[in-house]
C-alpha positions in Angstrom: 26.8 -27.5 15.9 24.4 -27.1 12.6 26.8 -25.4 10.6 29.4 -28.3 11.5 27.1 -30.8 10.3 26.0 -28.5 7.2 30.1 -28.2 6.6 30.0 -31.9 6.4 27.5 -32.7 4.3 28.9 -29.9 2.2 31.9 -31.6 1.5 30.3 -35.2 1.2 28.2 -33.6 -1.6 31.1 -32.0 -3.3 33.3 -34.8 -3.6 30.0 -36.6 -5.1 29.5 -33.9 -7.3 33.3 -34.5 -8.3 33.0 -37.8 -9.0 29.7 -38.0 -11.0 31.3 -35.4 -13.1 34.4 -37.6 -13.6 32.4 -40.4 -14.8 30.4 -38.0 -16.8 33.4 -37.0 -18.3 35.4 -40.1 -19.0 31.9 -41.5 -20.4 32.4 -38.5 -23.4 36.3 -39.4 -24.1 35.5 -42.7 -24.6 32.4 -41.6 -26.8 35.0 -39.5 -28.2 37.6 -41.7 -29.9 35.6 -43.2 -32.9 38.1 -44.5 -34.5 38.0 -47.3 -31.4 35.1 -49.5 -31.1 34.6 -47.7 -27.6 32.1 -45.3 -28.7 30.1 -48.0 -30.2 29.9 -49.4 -26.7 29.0 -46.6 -24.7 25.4 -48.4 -24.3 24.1 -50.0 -20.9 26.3 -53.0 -20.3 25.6 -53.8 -16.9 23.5 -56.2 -15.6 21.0 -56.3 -12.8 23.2 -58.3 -10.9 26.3 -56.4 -11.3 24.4 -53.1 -10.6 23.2 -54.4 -7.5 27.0 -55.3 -6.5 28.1 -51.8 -7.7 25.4 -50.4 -5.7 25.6 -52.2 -2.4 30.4 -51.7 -3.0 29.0 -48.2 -3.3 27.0 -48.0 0.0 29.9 -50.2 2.3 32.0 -47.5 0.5 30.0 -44.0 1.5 29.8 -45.5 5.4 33.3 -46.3 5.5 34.3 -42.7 3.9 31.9 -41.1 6.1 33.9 -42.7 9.1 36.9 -42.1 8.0 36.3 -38.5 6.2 38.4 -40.1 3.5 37.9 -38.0 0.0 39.3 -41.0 -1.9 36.6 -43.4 -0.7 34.0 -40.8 -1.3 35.1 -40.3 -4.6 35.2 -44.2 -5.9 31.8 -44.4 -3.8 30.3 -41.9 -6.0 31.7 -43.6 -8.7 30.1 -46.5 -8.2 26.7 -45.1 -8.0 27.2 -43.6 -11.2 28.4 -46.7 -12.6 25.3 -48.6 -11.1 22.7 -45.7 -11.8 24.0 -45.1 -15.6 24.4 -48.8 -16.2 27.4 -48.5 -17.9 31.1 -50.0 -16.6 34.1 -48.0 -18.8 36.2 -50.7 -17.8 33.4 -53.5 -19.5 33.3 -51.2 -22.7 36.9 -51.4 -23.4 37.3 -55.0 -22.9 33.9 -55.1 -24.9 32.4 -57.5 -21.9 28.4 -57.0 -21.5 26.1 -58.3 -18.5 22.8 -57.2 -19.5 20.1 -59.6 -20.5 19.4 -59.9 -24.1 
C-alpha cells in the first residue's frame, strides 16, 4: 500500500518536474532570439491578479489530474505554477502585453 502511494507521488512529481523544465526551457529560446523584441521582454509581466488566476487554474488543474491520473493535465498544471511563481506569461511576451503594476 506505501509503495503504491510512493509510485504515485512519484509520477505526480515527475511530470512536475517535466513541466517546470519545459517552461524553463521555452523561457531561454525566447531569451534566445535577439534579433526579436522577445528577449527584451523576458521580465515579470504578470500581474497580481493574473497570478492569482494562474495559480488557483493551476490548483482546479492538479485535483482534476490527480483524479483522473491524466499526464496532460499535470503537465499544464505545473505549467501554470511556473507561469504564476516566475511571473512571466510567454504567451504575454510575444504579444508584448504586461499586467504588472507600474
Amino acid at each position: 500500500m506505501f509503495t503504491l502511494i510512493l509510485s504515485k507521488v512519484a509520477y505526480v512529481g515527475a511530470i512536475f518536474l517535466l513541466s517546470f523544465l519545459f517552461s524553463v526551457l521555452y523561457r531561454r529560446i525566447l531569451k534566445f532570439f535577439k534579433s526579436t523584441s522577445i528577449a527584451k521582454r523576458a521580465k515579470p509581466n504578470i500581474g497580481t491578479a493574473d497570478r492569482l488566476v494562474r495559480l488557483f487554474l493551476a490548483v482546479i488543474l492538479l485535483v482534476w489530474g490527480l483524479l483522473s491520473w491524466s499526464p496532460v493535465v499535470l503537465f499544464f498544471s505545473g505549467f501554470c505554477f511556473y507561469e504564476a511563481f516566475a511571473k512571466w506569461c510567454g504567451f504575454y511576451a510575444i504579444v508584448g502585453k504586461n499586467t504588472c503594476s507600474l
